[in-house]
N, C-alpha and C positions, 0 to 999 in steps of 0.2 A: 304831258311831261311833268305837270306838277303832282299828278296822282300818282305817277313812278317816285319823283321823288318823296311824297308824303307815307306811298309802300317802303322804299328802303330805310327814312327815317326810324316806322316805326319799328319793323325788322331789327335791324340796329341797335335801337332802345332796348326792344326783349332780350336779343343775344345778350348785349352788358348785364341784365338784370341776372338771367340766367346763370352768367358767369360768376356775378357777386355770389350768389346765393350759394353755386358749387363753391366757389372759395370758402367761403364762410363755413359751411359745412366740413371741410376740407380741415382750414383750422381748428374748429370743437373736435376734430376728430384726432386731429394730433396731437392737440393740447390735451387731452382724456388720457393717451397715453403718454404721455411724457408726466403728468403728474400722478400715475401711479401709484400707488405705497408699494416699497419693496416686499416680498413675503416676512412675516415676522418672525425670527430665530426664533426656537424654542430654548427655553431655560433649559441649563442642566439638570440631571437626573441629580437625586441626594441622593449620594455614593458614603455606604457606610464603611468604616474604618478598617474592617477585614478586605472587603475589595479594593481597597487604595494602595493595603498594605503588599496584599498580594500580587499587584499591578506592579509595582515598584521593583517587589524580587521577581518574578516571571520576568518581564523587560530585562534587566538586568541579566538575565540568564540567556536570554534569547539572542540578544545585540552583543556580538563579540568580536566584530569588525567590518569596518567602511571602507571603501575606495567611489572617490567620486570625483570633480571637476565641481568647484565651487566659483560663486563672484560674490567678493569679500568687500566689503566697503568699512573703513576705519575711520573713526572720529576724535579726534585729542586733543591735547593744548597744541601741537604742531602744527596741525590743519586737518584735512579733510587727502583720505586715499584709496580709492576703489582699484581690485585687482585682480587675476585670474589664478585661481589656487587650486593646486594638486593635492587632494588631502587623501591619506592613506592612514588608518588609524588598525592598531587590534589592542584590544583590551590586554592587561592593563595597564602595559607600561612598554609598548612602542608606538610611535607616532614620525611620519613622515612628512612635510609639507613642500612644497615646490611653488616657489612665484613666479608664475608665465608671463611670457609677452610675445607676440609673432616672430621676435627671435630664438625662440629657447625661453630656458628657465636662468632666472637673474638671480636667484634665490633658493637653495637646498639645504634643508634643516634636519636632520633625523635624532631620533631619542633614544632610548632605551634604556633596562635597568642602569645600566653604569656610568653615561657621558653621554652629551650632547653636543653636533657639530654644527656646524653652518659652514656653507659650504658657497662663495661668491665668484662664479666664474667669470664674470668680466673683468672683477678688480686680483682677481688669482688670490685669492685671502681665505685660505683656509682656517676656522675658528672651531677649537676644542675647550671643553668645559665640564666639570663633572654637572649632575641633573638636577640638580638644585633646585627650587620654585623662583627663586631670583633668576637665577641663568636662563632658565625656561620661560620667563616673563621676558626676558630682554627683546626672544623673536617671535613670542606669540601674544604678548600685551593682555596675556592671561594670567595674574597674578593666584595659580594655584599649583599643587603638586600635580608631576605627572601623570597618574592614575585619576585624578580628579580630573586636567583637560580631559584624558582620552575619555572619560566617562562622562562629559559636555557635550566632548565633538560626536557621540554617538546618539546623542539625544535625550541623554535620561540625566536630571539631576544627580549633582556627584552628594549623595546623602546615603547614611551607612543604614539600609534600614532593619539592621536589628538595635538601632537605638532607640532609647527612651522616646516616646512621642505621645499626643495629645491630637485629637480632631478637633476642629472648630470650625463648622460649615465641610463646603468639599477641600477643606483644608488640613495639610499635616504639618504637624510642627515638632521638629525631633530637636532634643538636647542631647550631647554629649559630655555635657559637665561645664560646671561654671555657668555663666550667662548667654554665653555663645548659642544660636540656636539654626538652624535652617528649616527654611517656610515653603511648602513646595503645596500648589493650586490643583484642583483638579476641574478647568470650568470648560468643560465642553461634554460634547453626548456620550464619548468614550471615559472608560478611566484609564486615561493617561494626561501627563503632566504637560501643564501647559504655562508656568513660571515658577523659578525658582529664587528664592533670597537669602542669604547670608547676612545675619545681625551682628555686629562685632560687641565687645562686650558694652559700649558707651549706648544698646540699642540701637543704634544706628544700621543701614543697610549701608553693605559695603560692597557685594557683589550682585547679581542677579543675571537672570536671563530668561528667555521666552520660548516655547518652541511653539511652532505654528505650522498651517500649510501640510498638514500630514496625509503622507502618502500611504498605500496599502501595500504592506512587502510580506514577504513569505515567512517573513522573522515575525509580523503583528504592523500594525500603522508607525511609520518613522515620521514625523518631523523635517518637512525640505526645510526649512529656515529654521533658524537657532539668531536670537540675539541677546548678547553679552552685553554687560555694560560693567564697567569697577568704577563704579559713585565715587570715590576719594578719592582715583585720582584721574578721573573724567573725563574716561575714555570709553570709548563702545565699538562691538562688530556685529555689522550683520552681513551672517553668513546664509547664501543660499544653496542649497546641492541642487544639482543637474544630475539626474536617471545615478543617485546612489546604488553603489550597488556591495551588496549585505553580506557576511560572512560567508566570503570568498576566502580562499587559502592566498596567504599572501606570507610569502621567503623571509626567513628572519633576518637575509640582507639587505633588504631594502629601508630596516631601519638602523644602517649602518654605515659608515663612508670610509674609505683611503685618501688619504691625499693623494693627492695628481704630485708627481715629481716637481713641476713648474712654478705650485701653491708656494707662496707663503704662509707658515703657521703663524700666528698671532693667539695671545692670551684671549682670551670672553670677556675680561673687562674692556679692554680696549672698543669694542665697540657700542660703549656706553651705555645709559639707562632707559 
């Protein structure tokens, strides 16, 4: 009996050892991969001034209208507001947006050369305005002129680029008179833009935005994310697209509205700044 138990003993003893030993092993082995180094980015290429320049008007020529399902998240003195948006854009001056919620849309904005609506179907408040960059800041918290969003929300810095400009690294810096300048990056493998800034004349940045996240589309590489930000008066969007989809024909009345019979019309000031 005591040799039995002196065999199961040592039995016993071995198995734990055994064990520790696979454990141990077990951890060096997971611990090797968990601290890894990630692969290391490669720097961008140095993109000479001809190809920047040519990036900018090609893009531009190629992007000439969006429809997509975005999730919009807003930051302001007001608070914090993430949402579901209908964005529908064609160069250079209509724009559509729609704020969803699993009931319908709570929110209908359309633009165009001539006036701007908004259109609030729970509260029947139909709101008309001419197109103003004021008026047009009120529902998109984009403090630019209409052809400058649309030329945001499709991913390409709103920068004229047969103006005056300068390289400095993979950067372009275009003037159009005065102090005023826009700074638009080129830091990734592609030449395409991947932030843009607006200096106001004090030097200061007063607008910017990012694009990132770029997809492959048949138009060239788009941008799913775009984020905005207006520095003075400190506020920002980031917007994401879900499966955009690129210069499709889209009816020149969709950036248009009737009132409903039922609406009340209300001035554009009334629903404040």
């Amino acid at each position: 009996m005591t040799s039995w138990l002196l065999r199961r003993s040592t039995f016993a003893s071995q198995r734990r050892s055994i064990l520790l030993v696979l454990g141990m092993l077990a951890f060096e082995i997971g611990g090797c991969a968990t601290v890894a180094p990630p692969p290391a980015l490669k720097p961008p290429p140095a993109w000479r001034s001809e190809q920047l320049i040519e990036a900018i008007a090609q893009r531009g020529k190629e992007f000439r209208s969006v429809r997509a399902l975005a999730r919009v998240d807003y930051t302001g003195p007001d608070g914090k507001h993430g949402f579901e948006e209908a964005v529908l854009v064609q160069r250079p001056e209509q724009l559509r947006l729609e704020t969803l919620t699993f009931l319908g849309a709570i929110l209908i904005v359309t633009a165009n050369a001539k006036e701007i609506i908004g259109y609030h179907p729970r509260e029947g408040v139909f709101v008309r305005g001419d197109r103003s960059q004021e008026n047009l800041r009120r529902y998109t918290q984009i403090p630019l002129d209409l052809n400058e969003v649309t030329t945001l929300l499709l991913g390409l810095p709103p920068v004229e680029s047969s103006a005056s400009w300068k390289q400095e690294g993979n950067t372009l810096i275009f003037s159009t008179g005065g102090s005023k300048r826009d700074v638009v990056a080129f830091e990734s493998q592609q030449p395409v833009p991947t932030k843009w800034e607006r200096y106001n004349g004090d030097g200061k940045v007063e607008l910017s935005a990012s694009f990132s996240d770029y997809i492959s589309t048949p138009a060239g590489p788009f941008p799913a994310r775009i984020q905005f930000e207006a520095h003075l008066q400190k506020k920002s969007l980031d917007i994401r697209y879900q499966q955009p989809e690129l210069n499709t024909p889209l009816p020149a009345d969709l950036f248009s509205q009737q009132k409903p019979p039922h609406a009340q019309e209300v001035p554009i000031e009334a629903i404040g700044s």
